[in-house]
Backbone as CSV, one residue per row, in Angstrom:
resi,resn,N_x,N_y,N_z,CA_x,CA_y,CA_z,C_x,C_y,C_z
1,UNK,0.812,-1.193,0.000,0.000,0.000,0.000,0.860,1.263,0.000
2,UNK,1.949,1.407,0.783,2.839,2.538,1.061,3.264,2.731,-0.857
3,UNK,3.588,1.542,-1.617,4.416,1.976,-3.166,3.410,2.883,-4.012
4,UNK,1.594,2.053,-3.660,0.626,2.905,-4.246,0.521,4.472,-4.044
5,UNK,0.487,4.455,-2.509,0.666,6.166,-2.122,1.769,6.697,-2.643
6,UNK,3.048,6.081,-2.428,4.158,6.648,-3.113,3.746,7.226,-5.067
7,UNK,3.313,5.947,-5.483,2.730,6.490,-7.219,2.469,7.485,-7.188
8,UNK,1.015,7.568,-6.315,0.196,8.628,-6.307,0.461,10.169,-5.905
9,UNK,1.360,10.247,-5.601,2.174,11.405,-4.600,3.106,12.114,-5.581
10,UNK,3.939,11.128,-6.958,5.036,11.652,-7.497,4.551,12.668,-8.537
11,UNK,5.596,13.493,-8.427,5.742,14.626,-9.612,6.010,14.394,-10.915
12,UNK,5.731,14.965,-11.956,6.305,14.770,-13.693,7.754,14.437,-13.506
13,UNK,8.984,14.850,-12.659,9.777,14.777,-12.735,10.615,13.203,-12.560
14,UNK,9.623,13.439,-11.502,10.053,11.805,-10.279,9.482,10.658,-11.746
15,UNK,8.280,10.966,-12.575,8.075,9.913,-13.703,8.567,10.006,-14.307
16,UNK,9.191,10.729,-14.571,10.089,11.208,-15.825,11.112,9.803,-15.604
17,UNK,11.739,10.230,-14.815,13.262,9.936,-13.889,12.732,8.222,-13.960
18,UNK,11.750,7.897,-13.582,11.025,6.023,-13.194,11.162,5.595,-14.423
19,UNK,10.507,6.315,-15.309,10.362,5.618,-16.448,11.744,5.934,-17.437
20,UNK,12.149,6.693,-17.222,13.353,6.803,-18.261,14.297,5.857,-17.571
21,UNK,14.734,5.336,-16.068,15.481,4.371,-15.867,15.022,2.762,-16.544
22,UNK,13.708,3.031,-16.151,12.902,1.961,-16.425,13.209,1.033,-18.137
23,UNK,13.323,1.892,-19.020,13.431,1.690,-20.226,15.244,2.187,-20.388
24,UNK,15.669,2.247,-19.602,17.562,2.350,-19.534,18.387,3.227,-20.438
25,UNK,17.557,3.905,-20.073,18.096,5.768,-20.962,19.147,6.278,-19.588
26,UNK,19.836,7.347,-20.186,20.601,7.853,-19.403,20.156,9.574,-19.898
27,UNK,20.231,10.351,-19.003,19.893,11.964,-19.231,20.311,12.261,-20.550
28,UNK,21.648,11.859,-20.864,22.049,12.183,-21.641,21.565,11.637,-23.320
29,UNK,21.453,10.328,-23.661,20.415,9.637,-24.041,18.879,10.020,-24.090
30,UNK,18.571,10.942,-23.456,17.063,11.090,-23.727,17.070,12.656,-23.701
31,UNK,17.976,13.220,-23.592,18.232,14.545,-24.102,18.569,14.533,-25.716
32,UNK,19.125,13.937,-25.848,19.863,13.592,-27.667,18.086,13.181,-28.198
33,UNK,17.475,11.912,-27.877,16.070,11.660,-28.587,15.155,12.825,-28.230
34,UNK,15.050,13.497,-27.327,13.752,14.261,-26.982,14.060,15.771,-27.672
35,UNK,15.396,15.974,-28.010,15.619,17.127,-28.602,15.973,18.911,-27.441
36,UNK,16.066,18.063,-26.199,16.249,19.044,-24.893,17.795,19.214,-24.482
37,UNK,17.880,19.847,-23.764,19.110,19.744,-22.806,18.971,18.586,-21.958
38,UNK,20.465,18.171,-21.772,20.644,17.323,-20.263,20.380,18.483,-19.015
39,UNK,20.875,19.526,-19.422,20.219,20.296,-18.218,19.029,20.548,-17.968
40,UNK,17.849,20.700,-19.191,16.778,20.288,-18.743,15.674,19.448,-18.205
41,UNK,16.691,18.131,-18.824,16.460,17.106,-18.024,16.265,16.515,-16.763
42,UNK,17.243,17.354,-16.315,18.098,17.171,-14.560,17.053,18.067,-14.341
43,UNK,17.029,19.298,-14.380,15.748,20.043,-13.429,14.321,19.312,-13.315
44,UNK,13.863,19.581,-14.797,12.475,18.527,-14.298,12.430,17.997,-13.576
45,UNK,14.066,16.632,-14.146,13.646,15.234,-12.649,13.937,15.799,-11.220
46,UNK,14.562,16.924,-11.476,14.788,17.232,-9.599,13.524,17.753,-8.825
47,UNK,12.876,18.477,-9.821,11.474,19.544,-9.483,12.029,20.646,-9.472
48,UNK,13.343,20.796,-9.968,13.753,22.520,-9.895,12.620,22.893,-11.173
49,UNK,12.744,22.294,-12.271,11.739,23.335,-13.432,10.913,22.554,-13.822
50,UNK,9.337,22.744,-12.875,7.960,21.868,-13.209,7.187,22.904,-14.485
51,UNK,7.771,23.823,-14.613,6.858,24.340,-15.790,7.585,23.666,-17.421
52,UNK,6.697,23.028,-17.271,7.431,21.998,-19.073,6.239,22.537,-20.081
53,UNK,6.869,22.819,-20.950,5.480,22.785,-22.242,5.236,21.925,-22.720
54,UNK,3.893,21.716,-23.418,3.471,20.478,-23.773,3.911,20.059,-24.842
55,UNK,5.002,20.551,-25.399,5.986,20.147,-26.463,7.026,19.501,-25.755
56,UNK,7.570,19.883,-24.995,8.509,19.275,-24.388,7.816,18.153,-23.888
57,UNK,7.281,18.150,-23.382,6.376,16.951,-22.570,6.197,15.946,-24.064
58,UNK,5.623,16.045,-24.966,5.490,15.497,-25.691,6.937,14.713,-26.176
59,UNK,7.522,15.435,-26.904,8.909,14.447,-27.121,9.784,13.728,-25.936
60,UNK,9.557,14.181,-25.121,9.897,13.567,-23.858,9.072,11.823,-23.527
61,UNK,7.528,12.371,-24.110,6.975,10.655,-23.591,7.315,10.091,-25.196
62,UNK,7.584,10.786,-26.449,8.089,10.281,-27.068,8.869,9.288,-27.499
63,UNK,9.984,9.943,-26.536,11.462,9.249,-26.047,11.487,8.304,-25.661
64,UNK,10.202,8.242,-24.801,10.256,7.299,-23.588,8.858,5.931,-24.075
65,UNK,8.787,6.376,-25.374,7.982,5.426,-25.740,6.899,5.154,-24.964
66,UNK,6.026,6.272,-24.501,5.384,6.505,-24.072,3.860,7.784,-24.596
67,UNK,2.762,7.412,-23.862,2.378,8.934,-24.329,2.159,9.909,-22.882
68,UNK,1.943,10.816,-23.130,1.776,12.153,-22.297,1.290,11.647,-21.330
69,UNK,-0.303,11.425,-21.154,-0.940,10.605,-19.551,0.358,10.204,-19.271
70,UNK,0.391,9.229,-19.301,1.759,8.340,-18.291,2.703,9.026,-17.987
71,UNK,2.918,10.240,-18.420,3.893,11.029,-17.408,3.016,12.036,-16.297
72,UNK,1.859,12.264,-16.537,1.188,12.719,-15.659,0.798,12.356,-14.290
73,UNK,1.312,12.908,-12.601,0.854,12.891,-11.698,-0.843,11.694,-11.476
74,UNK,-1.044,11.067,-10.914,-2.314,10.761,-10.649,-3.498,11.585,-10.683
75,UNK,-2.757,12.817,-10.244,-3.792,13.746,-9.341,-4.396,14.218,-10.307
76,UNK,-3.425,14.624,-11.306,-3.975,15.026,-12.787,-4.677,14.547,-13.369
77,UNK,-4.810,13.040,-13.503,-5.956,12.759,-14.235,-7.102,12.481,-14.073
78,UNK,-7.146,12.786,-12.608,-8.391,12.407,-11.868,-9.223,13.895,-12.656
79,UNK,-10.704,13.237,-12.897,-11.660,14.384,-13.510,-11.737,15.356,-12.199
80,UNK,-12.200,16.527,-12.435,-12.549,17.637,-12.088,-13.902,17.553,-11.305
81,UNK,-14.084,17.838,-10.227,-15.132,17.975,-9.006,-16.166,18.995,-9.338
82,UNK,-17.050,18.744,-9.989,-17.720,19.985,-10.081,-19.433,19.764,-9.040
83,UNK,-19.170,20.853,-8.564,-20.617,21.440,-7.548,-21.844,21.671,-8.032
């Protein structure tokens, strides 16, 4: 139960970082496919720079052979509460 809360809790960065080990990229490696810096890389995954555009985001789940949802927070995709 604690790994579920853990899922549910992580940032774009922290998925970023899961899944790019996951599939055995190195920063540098998925900076070269996604078309970014390794330095932009490293911030995202740290949470220094959560503002990504959805271009970046895009070649990023690109990279990662992935699409966009799956780099998204939980929290995010949960629908919207409306009153």
């Amino acid at each position: 139960m604690v790994f579920l809360k853990s899922l549910i809790h992580m940032n774009i960065g922290e998925i970023i970082k899961r899944r790019r080990v996951t599939v055995g990229l190195t920063q540098v490696e998925l900076s070269k496919k996604s078309k970014l810096s390794q330095s932009q890389i490293s911030q995202v995954e740290q949470g220094i720079n959560e503002n990504i555009t959805i271009g970046n985001l895009r070649n990023i789940a690109k990279s990662l052979n992935c699409s966009v949802i799956d780099l998204l927070p939980e929290s995010d995709k949960a629908p919207p509460k409306f009153r």
